[in-house]
Backbone as JSON, one array per atom type, in Angstrom:
{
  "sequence": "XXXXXXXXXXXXXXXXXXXXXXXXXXXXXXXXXXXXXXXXXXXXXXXXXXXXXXXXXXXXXXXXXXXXXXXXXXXXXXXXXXXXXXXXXXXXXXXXXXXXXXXXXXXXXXXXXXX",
  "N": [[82.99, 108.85, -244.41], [85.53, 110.52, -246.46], [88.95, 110.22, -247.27], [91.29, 111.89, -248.61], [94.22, 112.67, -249.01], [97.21, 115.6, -249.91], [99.0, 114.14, -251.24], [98.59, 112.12, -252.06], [96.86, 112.82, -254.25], [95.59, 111.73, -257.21], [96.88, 112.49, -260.54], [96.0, 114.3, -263.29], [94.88, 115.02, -266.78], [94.12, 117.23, -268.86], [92.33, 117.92, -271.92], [93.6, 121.05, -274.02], [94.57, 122.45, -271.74], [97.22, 123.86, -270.61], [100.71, 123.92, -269.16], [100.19, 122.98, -266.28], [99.49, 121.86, -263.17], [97.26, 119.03, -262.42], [95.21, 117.8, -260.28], [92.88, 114.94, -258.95], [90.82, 115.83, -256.79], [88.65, 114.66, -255.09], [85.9, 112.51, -256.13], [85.5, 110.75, -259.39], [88.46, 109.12, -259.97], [89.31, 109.35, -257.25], [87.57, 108.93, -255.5], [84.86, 107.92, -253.95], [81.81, 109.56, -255.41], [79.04, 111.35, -255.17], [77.92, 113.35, -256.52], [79.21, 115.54, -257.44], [82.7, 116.29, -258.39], [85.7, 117.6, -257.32], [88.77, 119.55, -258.01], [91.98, 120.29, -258.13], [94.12, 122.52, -259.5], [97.51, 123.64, -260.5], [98.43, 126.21, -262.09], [101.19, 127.37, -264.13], [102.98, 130.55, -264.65], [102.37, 131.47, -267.26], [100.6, 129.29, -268.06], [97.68, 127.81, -268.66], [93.8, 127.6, -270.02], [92.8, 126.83, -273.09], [90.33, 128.47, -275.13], [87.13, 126.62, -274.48], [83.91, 125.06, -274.19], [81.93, 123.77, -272.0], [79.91, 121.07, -271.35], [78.27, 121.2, -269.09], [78.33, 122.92, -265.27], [80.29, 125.1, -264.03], [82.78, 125.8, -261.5], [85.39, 127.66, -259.88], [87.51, 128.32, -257.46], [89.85, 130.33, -256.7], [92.59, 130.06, -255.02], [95.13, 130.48, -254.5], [97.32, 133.08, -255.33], [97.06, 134.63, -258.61], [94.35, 134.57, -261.98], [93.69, 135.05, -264.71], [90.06, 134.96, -266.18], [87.86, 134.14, -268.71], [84.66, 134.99, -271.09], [85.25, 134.96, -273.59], [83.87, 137.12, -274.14], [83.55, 138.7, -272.08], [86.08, 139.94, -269.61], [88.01, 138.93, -266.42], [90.04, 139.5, -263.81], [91.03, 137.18, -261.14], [91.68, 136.98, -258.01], [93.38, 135.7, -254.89], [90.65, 133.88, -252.97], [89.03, 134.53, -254.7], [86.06, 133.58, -256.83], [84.52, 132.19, -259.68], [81.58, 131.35, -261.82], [80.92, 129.33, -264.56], [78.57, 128.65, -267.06], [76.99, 125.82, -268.15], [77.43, 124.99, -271.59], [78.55, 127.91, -271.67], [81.79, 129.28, -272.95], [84.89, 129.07, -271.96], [87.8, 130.72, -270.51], [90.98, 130.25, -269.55], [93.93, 131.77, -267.8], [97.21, 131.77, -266.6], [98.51, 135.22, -266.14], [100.85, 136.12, -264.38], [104.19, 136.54, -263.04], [104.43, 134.23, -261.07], [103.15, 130.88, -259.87], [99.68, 129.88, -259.94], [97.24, 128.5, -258.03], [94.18, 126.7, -257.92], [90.53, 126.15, -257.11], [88.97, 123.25, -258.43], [85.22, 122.54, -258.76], [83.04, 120.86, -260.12], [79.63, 118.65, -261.94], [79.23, 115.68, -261.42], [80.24, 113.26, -264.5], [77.14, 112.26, -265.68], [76.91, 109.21, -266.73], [78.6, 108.14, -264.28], [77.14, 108.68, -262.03]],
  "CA": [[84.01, 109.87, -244.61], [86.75, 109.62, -247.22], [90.35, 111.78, -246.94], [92.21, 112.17, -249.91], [95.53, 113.95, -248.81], [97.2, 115.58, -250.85], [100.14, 114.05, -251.68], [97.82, 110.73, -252.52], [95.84, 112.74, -254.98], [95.82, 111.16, -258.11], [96.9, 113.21, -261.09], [95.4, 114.31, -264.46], [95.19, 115.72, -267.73], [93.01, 117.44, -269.74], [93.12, 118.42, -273.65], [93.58, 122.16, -274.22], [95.08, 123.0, -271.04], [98.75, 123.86, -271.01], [101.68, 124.07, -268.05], [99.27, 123.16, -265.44], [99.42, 119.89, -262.49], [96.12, 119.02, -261.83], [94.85, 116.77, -258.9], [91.66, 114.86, -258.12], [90.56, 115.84, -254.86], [88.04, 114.3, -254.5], [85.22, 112.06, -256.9], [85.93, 110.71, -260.02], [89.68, 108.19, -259.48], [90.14, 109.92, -255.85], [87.32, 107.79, -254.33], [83.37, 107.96, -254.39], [81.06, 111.16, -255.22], [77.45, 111.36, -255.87], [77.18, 114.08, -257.88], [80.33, 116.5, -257.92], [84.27, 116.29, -258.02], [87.03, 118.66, -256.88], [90.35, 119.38, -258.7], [92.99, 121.46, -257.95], [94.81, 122.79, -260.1], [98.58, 124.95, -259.95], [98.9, 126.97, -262.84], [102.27, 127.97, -263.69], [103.24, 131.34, -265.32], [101.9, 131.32, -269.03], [99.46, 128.19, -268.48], [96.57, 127.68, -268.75], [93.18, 126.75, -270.34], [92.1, 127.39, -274.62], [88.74, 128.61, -275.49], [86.22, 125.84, -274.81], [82.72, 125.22, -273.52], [81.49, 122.49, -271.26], [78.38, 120.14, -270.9], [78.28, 121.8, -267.28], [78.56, 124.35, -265.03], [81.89, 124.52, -263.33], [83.38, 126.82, -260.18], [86.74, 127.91, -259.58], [87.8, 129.01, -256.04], [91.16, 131.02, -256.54], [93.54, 129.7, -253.69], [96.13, 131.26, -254.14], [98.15, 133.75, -256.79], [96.1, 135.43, -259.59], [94.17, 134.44, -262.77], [92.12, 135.87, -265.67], [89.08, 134.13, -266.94], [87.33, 135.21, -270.31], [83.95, 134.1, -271.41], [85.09, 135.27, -274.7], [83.49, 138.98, -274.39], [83.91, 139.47, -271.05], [87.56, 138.99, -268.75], [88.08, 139.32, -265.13], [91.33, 138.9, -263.06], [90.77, 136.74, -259.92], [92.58, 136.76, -257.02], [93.04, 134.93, -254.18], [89.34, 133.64, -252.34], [87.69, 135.38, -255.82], [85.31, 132.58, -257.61], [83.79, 131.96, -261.2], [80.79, 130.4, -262.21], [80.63, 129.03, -266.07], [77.29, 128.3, -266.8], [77.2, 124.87, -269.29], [77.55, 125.96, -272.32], [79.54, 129.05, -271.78], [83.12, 129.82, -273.56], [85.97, 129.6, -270.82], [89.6, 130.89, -270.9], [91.6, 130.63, -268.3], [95.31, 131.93, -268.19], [97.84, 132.97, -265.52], [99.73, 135.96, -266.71], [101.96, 136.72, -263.76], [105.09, 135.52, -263.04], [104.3, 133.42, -259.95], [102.2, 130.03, -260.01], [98.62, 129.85, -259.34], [96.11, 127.63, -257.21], [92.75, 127.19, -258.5], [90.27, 124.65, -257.02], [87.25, 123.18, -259.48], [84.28, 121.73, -258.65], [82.1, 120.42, -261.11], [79.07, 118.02, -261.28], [79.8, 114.15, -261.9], [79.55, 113.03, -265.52], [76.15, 111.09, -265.75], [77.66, 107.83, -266.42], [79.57, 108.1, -262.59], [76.02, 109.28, -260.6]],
  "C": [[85.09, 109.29, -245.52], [87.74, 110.97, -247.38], [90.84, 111.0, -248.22], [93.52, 113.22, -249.38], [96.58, 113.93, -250.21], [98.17, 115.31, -251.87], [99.82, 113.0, -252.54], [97.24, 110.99, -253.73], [96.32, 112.35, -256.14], [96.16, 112.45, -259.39], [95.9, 113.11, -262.39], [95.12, 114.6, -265.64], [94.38, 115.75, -268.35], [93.01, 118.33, -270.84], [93.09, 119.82, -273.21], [94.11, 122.77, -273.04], [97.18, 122.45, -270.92], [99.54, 124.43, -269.55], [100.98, 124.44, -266.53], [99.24, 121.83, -264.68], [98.22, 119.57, -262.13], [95.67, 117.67, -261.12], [93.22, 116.29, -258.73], [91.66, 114.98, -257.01], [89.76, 114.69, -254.37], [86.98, 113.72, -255.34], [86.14, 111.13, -257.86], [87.4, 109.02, -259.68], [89.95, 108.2, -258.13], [88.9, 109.35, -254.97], [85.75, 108.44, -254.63], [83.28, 109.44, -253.99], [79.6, 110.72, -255.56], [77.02, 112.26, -257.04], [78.23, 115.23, -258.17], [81.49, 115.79, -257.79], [84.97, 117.54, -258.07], [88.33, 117.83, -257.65], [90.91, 120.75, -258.24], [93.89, 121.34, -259.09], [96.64, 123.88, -259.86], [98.91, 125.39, -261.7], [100.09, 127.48, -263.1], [102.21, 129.07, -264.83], [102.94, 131.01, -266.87], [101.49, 129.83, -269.25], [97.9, 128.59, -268.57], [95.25, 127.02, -269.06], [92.52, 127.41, -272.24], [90.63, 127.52, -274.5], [88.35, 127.31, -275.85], [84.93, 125.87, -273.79], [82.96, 124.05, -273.26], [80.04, 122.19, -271.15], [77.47, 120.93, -270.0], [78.48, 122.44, -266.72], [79.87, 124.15, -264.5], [81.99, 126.03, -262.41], [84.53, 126.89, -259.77], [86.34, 128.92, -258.75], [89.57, 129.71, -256.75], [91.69, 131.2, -255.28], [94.54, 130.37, -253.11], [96.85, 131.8, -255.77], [96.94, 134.5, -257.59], [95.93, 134.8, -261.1], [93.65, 135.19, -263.59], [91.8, 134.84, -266.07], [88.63, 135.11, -267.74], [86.24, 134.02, -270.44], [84.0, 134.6, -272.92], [84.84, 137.08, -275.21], [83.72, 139.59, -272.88], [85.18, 138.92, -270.13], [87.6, 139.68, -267.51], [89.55, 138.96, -264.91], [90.88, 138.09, -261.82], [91.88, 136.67, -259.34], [92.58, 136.18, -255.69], [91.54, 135.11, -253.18], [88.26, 134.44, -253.74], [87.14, 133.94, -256.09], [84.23, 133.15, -258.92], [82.93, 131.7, -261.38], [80.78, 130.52, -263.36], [78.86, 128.63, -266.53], [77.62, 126.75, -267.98], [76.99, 125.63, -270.19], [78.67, 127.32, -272.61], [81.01, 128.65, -272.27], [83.8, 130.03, -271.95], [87.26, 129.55, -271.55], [90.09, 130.87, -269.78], [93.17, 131.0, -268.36], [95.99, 132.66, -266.59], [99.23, 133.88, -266.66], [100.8, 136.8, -265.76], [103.41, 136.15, -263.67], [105.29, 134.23, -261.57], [103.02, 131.94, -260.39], [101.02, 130.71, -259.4], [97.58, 128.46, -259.01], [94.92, 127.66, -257.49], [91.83, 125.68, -257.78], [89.08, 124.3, -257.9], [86.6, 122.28, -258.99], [83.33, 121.77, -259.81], [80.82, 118.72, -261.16], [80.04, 116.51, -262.1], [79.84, 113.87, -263.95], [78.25, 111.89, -265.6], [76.44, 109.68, -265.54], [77.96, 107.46, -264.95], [78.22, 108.35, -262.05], [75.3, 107.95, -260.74]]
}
């Protein structure tokens, strides 16, 4: 068993995303994974993420507050307990356009290298 609380979690940053704190939960710096890691993210009012694709698939839980995702042609709003799937490959956007933060959690698999 390994706890990560969450005051411990390590932080992080990643290109193209803008006014956003993001946390390992869990893999990755925040302590052994086999094959995924968790991040949380808090979105604040007019952050977000720029049009890009990934290697990988990826899953956002919506925690709390409200987002839109875009795969480019198609956009949803999520709201709290909604979820995403990207497929690798796919075009993501992510943006909060309310005026309140938002909670997002991501799981995604390891990068090769780490498994």
């Amino acid at each position: 068993m390994h706890i990560v609380r969450f005051d411990q979690a390590p932080f992080y940053q990643s290109p193209g995303h803008t006014n956003m704190r993001m946390r390992r939960m869990q893999g990755m710096e925040a302590g052994p994974a086999d094959l995924v890691w968790l991040g949380l993210s808090q979105v604040e009012p007019g952050g977000g993420i720029e049009a890009s694709a990934s290697e990988v698939e990826k899953f956002y839980v919506v925690l709390d507050g409200e987002i839109t995702l875009s795969n480019g042609t198609d956009e949803v709003v999520l709201q709290r307990w909604d979820t995403c799937r990207f497929a690798a490959g796919e075009p993501r956007i992510l943006s909060n356009r309310t005026s309140t933060a938002a909670t997002v959690l991501l799981a995604m698999p390891l990068p090769q290298a780490q498994r």
